[in-house]
C-alpha positions as semicolon CSV with decimal commas, in nm:
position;residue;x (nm);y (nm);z (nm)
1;X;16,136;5,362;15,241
2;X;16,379;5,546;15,045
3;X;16,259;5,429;14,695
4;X;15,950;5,591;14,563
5;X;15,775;5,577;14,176
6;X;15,519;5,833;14,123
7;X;15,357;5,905;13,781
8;X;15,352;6,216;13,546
9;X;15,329;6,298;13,168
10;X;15,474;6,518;12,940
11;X;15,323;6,572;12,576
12;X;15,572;6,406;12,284
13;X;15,494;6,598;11,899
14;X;15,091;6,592;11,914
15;X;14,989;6,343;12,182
16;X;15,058;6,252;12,530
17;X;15,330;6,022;12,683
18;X;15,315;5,875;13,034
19;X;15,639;5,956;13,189
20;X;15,757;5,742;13,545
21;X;15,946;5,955;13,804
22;X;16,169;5,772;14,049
23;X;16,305;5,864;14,334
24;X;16,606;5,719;14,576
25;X;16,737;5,860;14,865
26;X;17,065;5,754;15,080
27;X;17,087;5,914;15,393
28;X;17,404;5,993;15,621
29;X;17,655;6,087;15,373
30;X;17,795;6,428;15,175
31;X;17,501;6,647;15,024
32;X;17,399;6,546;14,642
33;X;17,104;6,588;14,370
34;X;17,090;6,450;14,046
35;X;16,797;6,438;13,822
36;X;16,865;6,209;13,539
37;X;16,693;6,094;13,218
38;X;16,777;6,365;12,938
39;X;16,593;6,692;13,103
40;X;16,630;7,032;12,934
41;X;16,705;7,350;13,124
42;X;16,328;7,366;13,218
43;X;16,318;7,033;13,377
44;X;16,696;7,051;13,536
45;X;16,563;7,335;13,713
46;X;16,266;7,190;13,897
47;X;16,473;7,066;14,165
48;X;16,530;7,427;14,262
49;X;16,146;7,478;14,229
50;X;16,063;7,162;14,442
51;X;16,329;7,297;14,733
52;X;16,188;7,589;14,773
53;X;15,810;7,455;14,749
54;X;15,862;7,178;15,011
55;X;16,049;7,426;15,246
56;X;15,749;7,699;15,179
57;X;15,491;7,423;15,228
58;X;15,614;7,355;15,589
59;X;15,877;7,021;15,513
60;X;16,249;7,048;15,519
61;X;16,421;7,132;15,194
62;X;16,571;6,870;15,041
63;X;16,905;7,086;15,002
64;X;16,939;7,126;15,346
65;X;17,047;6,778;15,439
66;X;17,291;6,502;15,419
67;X;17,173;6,264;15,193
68;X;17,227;6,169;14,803
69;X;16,940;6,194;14,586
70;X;16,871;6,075;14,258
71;X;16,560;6,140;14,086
72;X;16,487;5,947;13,705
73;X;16,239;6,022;13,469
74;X;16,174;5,738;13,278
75;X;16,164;5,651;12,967
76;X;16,520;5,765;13,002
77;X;16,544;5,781;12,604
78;X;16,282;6,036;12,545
79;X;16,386;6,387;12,601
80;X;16,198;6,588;12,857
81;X;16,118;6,906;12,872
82;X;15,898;7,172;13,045
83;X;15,757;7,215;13,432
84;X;15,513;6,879;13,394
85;X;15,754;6,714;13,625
86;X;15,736;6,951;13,953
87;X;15,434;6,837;14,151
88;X;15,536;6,486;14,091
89;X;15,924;6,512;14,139
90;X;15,777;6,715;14,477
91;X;15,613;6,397;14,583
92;X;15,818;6,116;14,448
93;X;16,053;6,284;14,733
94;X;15,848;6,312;15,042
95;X;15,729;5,974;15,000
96;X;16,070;5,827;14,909
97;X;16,199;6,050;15,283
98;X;15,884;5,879;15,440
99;X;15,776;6,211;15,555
100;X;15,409;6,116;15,369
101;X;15,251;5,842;15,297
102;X;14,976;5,768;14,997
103;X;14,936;5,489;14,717
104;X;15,080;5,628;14,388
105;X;14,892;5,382;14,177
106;X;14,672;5,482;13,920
107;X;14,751;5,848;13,964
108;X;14,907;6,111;13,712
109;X;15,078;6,430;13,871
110;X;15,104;6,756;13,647
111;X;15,189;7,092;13,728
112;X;15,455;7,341;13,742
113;X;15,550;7,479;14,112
114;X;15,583;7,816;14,175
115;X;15,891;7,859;14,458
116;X;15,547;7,933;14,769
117;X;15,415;7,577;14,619
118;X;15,110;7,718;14,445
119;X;15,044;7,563;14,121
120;X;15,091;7,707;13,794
121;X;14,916;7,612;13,424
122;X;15,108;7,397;13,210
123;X;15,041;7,347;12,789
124;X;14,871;7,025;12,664
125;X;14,665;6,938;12,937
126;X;14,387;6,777;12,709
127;X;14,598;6,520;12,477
128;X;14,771;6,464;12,857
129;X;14,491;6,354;12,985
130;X;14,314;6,198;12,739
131;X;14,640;5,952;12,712
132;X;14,603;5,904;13,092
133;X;14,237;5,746;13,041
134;X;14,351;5,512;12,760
135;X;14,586;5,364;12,974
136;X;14,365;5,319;13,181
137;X;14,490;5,557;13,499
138;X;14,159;5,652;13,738
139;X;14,269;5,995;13,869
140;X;14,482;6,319;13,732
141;X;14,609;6,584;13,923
142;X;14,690;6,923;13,761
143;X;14,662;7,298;13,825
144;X;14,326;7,438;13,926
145;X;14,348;7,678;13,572
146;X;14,390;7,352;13,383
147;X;14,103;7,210;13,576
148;X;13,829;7,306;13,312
149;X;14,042;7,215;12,993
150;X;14,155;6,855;13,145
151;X;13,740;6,726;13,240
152;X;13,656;6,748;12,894
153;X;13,764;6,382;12,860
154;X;13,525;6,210;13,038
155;X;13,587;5,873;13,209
156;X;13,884;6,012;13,464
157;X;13,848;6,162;13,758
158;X;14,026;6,545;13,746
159;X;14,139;6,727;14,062
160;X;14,242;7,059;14,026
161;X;14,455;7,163;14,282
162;X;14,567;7,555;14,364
163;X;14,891;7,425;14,590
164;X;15,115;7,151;14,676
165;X;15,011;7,107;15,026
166;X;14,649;7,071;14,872
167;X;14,765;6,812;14,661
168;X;14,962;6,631;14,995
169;X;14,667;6,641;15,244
170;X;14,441;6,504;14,970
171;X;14,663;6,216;14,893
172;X;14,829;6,150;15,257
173;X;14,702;5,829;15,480
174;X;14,654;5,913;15,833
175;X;14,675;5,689;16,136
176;X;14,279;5,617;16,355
177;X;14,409;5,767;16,682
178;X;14,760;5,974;16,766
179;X;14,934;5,652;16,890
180;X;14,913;5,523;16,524
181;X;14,680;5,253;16,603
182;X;14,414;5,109;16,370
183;X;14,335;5,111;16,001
184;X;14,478;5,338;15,772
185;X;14,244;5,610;15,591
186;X;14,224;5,937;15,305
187;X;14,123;6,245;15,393
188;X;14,042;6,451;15,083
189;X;14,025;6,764;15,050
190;X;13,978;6,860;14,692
191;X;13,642;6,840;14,494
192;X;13,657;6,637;14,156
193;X;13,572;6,856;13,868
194;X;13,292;6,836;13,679
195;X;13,266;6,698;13,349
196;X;13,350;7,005;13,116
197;X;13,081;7,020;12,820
198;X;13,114;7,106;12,489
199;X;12,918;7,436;12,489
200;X;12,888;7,606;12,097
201;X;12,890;7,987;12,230
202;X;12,730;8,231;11,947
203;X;13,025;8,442;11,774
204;X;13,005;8,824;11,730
205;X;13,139;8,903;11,404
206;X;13,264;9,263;11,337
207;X;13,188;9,255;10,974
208;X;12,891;9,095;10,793
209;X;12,905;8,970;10,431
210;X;12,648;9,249;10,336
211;X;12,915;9,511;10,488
212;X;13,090;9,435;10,143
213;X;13,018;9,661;9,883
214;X;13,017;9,470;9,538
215;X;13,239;9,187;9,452
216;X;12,955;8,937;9,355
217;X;13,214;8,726;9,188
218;X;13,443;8,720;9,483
219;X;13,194;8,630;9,707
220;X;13,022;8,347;9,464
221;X;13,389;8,167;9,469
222;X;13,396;8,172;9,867
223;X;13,088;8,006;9,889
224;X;13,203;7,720;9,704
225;X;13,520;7,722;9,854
226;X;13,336;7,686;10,181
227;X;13,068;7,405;10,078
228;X;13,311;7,184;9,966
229;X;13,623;7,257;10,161
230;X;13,870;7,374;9,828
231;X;14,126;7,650;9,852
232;X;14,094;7,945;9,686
233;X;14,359;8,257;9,567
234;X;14,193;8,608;9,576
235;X;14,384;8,856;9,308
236;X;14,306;9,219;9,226
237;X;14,449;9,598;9,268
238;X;14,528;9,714;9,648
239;X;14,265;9,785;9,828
240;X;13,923;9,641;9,664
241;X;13,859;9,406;9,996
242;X;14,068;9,081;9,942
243;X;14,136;9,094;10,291
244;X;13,824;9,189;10,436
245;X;13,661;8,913;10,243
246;X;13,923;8,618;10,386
247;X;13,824;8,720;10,700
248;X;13,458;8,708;10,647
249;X;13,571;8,368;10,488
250;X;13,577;8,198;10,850
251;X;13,240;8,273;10,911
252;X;13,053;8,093;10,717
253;X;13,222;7,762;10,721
254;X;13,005;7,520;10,960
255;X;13,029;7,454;11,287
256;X;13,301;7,175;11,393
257;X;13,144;6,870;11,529
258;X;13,241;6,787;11,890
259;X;13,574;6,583;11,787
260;X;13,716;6,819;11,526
261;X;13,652;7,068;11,862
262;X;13,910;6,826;12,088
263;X;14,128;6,735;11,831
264;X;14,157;7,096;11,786
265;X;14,163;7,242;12,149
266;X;14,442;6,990;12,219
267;X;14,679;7,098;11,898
268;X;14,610;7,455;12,052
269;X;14,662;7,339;12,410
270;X;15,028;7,186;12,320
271;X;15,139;7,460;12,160
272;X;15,051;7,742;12,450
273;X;14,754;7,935;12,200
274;X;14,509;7,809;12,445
275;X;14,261;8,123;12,532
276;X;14,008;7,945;12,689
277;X;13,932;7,574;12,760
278;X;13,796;7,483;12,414
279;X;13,860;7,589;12,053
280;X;13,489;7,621;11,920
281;X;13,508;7,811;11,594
282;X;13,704;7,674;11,276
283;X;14,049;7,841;11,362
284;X;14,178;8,147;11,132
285;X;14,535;8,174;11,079
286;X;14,721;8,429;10,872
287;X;15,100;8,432;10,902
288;X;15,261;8,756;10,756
289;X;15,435;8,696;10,450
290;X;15,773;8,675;10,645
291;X;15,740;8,368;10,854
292;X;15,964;8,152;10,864
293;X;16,004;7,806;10,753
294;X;15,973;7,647;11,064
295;X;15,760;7,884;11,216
296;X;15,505;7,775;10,857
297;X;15,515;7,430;10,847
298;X;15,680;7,318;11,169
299;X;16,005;7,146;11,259
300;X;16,275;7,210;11,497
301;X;16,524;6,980;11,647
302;X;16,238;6,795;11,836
303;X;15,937;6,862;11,557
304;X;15,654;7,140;11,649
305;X;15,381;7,194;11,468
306;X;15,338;7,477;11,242
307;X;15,086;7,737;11,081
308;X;14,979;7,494;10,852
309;X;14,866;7,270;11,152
310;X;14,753;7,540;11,380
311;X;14,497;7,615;11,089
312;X;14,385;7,228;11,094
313;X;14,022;7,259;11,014
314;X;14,018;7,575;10,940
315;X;14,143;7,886;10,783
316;X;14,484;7,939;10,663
317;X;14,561;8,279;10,519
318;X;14,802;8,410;10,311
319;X;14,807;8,807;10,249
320;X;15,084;8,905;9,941
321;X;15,124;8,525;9,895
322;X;15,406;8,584;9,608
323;X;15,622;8,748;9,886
324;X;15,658;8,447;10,061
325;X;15,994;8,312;10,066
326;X;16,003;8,039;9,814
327;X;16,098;7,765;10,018
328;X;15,834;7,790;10,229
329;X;15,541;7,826;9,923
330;X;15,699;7,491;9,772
331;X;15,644;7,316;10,094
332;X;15,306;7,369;10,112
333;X;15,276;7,089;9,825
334;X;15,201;6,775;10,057
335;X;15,001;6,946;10,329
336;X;14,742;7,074;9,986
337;X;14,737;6,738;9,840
338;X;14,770;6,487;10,133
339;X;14,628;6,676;10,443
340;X;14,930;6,631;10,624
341;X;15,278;6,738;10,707
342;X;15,590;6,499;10,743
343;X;15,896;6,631;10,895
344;X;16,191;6,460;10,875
345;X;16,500;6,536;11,190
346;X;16,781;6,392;11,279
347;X;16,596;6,301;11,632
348;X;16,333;6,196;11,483
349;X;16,014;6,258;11,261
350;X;15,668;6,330;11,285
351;X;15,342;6,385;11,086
352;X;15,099;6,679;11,176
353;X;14,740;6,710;11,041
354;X;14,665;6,961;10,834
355;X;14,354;6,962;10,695
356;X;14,274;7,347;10,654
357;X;14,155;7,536;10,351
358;X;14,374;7,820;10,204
359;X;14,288;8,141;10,102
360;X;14,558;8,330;9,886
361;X;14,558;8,709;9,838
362;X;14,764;8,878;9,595
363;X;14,840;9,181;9,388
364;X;14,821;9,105;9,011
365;X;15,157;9,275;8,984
366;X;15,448;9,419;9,224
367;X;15,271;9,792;9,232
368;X;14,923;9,622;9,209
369;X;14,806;9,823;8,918
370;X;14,831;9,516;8,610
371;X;14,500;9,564;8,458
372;X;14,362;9,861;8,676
373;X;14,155;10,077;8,438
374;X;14,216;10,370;8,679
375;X;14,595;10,330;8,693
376;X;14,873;10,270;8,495
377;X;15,146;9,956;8,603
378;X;15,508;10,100;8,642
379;X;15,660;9,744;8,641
380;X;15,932;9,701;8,400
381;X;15,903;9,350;8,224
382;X;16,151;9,169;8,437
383;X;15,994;9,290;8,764
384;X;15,647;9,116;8,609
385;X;15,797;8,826;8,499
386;X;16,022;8,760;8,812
387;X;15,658;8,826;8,986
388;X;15,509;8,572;8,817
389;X;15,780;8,296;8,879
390;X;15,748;8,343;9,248
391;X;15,450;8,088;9,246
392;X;15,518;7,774;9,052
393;X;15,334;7,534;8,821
394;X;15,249;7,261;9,096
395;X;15,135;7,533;9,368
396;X;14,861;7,728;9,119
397;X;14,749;7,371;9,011
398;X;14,652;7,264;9,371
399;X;14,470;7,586;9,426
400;X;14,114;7,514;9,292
401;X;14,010;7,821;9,276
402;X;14,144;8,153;9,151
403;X;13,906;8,474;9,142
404;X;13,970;8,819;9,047
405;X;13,880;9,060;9,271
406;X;13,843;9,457;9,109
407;X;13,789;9,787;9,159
408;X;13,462;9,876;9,335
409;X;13,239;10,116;9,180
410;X;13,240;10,428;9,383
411;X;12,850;10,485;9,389
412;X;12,830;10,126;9,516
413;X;13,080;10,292;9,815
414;X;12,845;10,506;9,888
415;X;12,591;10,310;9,900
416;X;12,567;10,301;10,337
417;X;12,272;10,035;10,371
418;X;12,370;9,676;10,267
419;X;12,220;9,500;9,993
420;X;12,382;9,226;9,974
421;X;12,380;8,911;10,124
422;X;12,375;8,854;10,490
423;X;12,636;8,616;10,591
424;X;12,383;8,376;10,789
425;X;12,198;8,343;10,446
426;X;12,522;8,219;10,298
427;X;12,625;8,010;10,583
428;X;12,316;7,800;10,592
429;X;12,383;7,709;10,206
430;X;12,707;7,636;10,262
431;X;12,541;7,388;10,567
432;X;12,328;7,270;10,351
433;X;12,581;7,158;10,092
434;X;12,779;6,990;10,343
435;X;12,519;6,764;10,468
436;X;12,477;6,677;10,154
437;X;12,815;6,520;10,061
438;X;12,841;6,397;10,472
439;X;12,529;6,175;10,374
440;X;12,660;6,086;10,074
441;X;12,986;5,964;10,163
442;X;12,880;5,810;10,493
443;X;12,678;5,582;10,268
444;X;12,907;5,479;10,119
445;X;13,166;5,427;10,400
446;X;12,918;5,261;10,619
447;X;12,878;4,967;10,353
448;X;13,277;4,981;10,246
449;X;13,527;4,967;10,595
450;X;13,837;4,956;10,424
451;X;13,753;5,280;10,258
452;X;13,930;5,597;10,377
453;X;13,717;5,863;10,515
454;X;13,534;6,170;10,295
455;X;13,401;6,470;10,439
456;X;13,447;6,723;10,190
457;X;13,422;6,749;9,781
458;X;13,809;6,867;9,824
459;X;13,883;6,535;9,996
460;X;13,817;6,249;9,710
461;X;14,038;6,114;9,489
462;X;14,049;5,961;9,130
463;X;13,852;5,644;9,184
464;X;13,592;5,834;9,422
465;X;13,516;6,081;9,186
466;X;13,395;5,841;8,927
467;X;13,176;5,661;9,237
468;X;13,077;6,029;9,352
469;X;13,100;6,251;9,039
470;X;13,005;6,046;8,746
471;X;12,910;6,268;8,390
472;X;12,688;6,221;8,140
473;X;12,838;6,188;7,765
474;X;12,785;6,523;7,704
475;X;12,829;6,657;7,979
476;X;13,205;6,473;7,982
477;X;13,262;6,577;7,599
478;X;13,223;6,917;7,709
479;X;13,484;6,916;7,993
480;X;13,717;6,726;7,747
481;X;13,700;6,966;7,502
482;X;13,722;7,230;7,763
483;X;14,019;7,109;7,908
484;X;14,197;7,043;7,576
485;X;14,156;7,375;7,469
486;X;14,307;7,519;7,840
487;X;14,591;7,268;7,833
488;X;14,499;7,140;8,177
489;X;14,702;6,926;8,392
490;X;14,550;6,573;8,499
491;X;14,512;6,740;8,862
492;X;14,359;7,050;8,767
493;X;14,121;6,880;8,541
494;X;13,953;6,682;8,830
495;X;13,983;6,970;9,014
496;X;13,743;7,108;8,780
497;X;13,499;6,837;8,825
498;X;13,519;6,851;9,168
499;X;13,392;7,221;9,200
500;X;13,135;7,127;8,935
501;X;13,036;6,866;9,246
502;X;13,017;7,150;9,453
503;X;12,797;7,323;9,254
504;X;12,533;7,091;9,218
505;X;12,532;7,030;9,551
506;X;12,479;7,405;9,646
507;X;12,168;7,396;9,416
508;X;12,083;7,067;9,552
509;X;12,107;6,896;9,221
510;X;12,150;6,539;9,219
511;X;12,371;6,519;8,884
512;X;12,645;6,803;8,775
513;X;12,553;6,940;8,493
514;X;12,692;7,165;8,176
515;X;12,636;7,474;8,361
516;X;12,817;7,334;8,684
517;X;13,154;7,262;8,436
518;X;13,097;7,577;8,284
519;X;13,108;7,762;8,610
520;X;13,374;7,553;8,751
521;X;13,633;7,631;8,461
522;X;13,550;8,011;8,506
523;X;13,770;8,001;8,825
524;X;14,104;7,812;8,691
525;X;14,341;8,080;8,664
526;X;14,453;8,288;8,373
527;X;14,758;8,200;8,315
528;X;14,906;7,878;8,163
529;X;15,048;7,623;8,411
């Protein structure tokens, strides 16, 4: 046979694409290899891998002889790139030169070959298999350190493989007796893998919420923030905790349930962030404030996903958010209102998730002493108002909201035994709260199918909030008269009303109340927009 097809994947923007390698050899004539089908560097070079594995792995090299060989990678329109190809292209070969024999069928082949033929990791092992079992493929071969990662989809059976001759004496048919006589069987040789389980491992935090001396205020705001999923922007002087507190932020969000976990793990897994096989913790992101476009919200000439999707159900944080480059604060308009990210290329386009909440840190003024009691500001007027034009009108209207962090008294510095709040305590509140608004929305989903779906406060719209959110006469009059007197946009006023929904539910009350307005207008920022 010199014709072989043998199976193999590559992932393609978030997901998984099955990708067909072919193989065709003609023997007896001048020495040539050509691998066609649009492969980058990476992939070109795999025929130098494969040589030198096959030759290492006791068969001849396929550079060594007189024969043509053409190896495709179908589809031949979708550009390939990265080692997925090796162990494949490897045995696309030796069953194409008849020097094995095995039934390709229903089998994927992943893994990059080292130039002994051991097998090395490759990214986006989960979304690669997980693709595999939709279409409905029965077994997956990939690196023994992707082993773990790939057998949390369940319903395919994983081999994880350290080498390529592993791989071949697994696969191989072997004649009954030496004279080839009889019925052809398998010998295998590697174990499945066990179906990987979600397991929630308890986190070690460094810092507890009581570690943080004062900042009541500060800490009041994250809570909310946290029950109902909205983004909030931390201002005050240098050095009273803005930092410290985002990063206490994380840890008391809830735990992800188990598909928020995959969907997460296999983002991670694409992009090579990976540390271990699963992603358990709401992930915590913070860029410094001289990323780059791309490197923000994603892109390229064949789209990759950003910060703002690497922080999908989690944590996105920006420290000195007015030094951001401009461009890239603007941008962040569709993935705060819509969840998502569309990028537009000339090869294509794509849409990333990105469902995280932000948390904004900034200094009220370019020296960071505007308002300091302690201090005087040295900013001419031009420096403050160039300052304030950094962040516009639409970007402080979808942050809901906006809390000033100050100076700490010093006797509360002193002050070595924590008093305040333990950041379990908080946690379970902020639990609490979200239960609340899962049961209430699943209600309502489970008797509506056409309606989209509603986890968080953050996450309704206009028409939900009347179904979710309704207020009583006074209650609206107030808010009305509240808002007039602000000058509030039409999005930051049911922004408002959406934090007063929040509220309610952190006290477990069934309707918002005045109190619950009053509270949520306290945190729109100070500043007309």
């Amino acid at each position: 046979m010199s014709f072989s097809r043998v199976y193999s994947a590559q992932t393609h923007l978030l997901k998984g694409k099955i990708v067909t390698v072919e193989v065709d050899i003609t023997k007896n004539t001048l020495h040539a290899f050509t691998l066609v089908g649009l492969p980058d560097k990476a992939v070109d070079e795999s025929k130098d891998r494969m040589s030198s594995a096959l030759k290492n792995s006791g068969f001849k090299s396929p550079k060594n002889q007189n024969q043509k060989i053409v190896i495709s990678l179908s589809p031949a329109d979708l550009k390939k790139e990265g080692p997925y190809f090796d162990l494949a292209i490897a045995l696309a070969y030796l069953l194409s030169a008849e020097e094995i024999d095995f039934d390709p069928k229903g089998k994927i082949f992943l893994g990059e070959l080292s130039l002994n033929g051991e097998l090395q990791p490759i990214k986006g092992v989960l979304p690669l298999t997980e693709q595999a079992m939709r279409l409905g493929y029965k077994e997956i071969f990939v690196p023994i350190a992707n082993a773990e990662e790939a057998a949390l989809v369940h319903g395919i059976t994983i081999y994880g493989a350290r080498t390529l001759k592993e791989v071949i004496d697994h696969v191989s048919k072997i004649p009954l007796d030496k004279n080839g006589n009889g019925i052809e069987k398998t010998r295998p040789k590697i174990l499945p893998q066990k179906d990987t389980e979600i397991i929630r491992r308890n986190a070690i935090h460094d810092i507890d919420f009581s570690d943080i001396r004062g900042q009541e205020s500060a800490k009041r705001g994250l809570e909310i923030a946290a029950a109902g999923g909205h983004n909030i922007a931390l201002s005050g002087p240098p050095g009273t905790g803005k930092t410290m507190l985002a990063r206490v932020f994380s840890h008391i969000l809830p735990e992800l349930p188990n598909d928020d976990i995959l969907e997460i793990t296999g983002i991670h897994s694409i992009v090579g962030l990976l540390e271990d096989s699963l992603v358990t913790e709401p992930p915590f992101r913070a860029p410094h404030h001289t990323a780059s476009y791309v490197s923000m919200i994603g892109g390229g000439s064949n789209p990759k996903p950003g910060e703002v999707t690497l922080a999908h159900k989690g944590v996105l944080f920006l420290d000195e958010f007015p030094e951001f480059e401009k461009r890239v604060l603007e941008a962040l308009r569709q993935p705060l209102e819509d969840n998502i990210v569309s990028i537009s290329r000339a090869r294509g386009s794509a849409i990333f998730p990105s469902n995280f909440i932000l948390v904004a840190a900034m200094n009220p003024c370019p020296c960071g002493n505007k308002g300091n009691k302690d201090k005087s500001c040295i900013c001419r007027q031009n420096d403050l108002d160039r300052y304030a034009r950094r962040i516009s009108g639409p970007i402080i209207d979808r942050i809901d909201l906006w809390v000033t962090v100050a100076n700490v008294d010093y006797k509360k510095l002193s002050d070595t035994a924590g008093t305040g709040e333990k950041t379990a305590t908080i946690k379970e509140r902020v639990k609490n709260a979200r239960l609340i608004q899962e049961k209430r929305f699943k209600t309502f989903q489970k008797n509506d199918n056409k309606s989209r779906k509603v986890k968080t406060n953050s996450d309704m719209n206009v028409k939900e909030l009347g179904i979710f959110a309704p207020l009583a006469p006074e209650v609206k009059q107030l808010l009305n008269n509240s808002a007039e007197r602000l000058a509030l946009s039409a999005r930051a006023y049911h922004r408002v009303i959406k934090i007063a929904r929040t509220i309610a539910d952190l006290e477990n009350k069934e309707n918002i109340e005045a109190n619950h307005i009053l509270e949520a207008l306290q945190y729109r920022p100070k500043v007309n927009s």
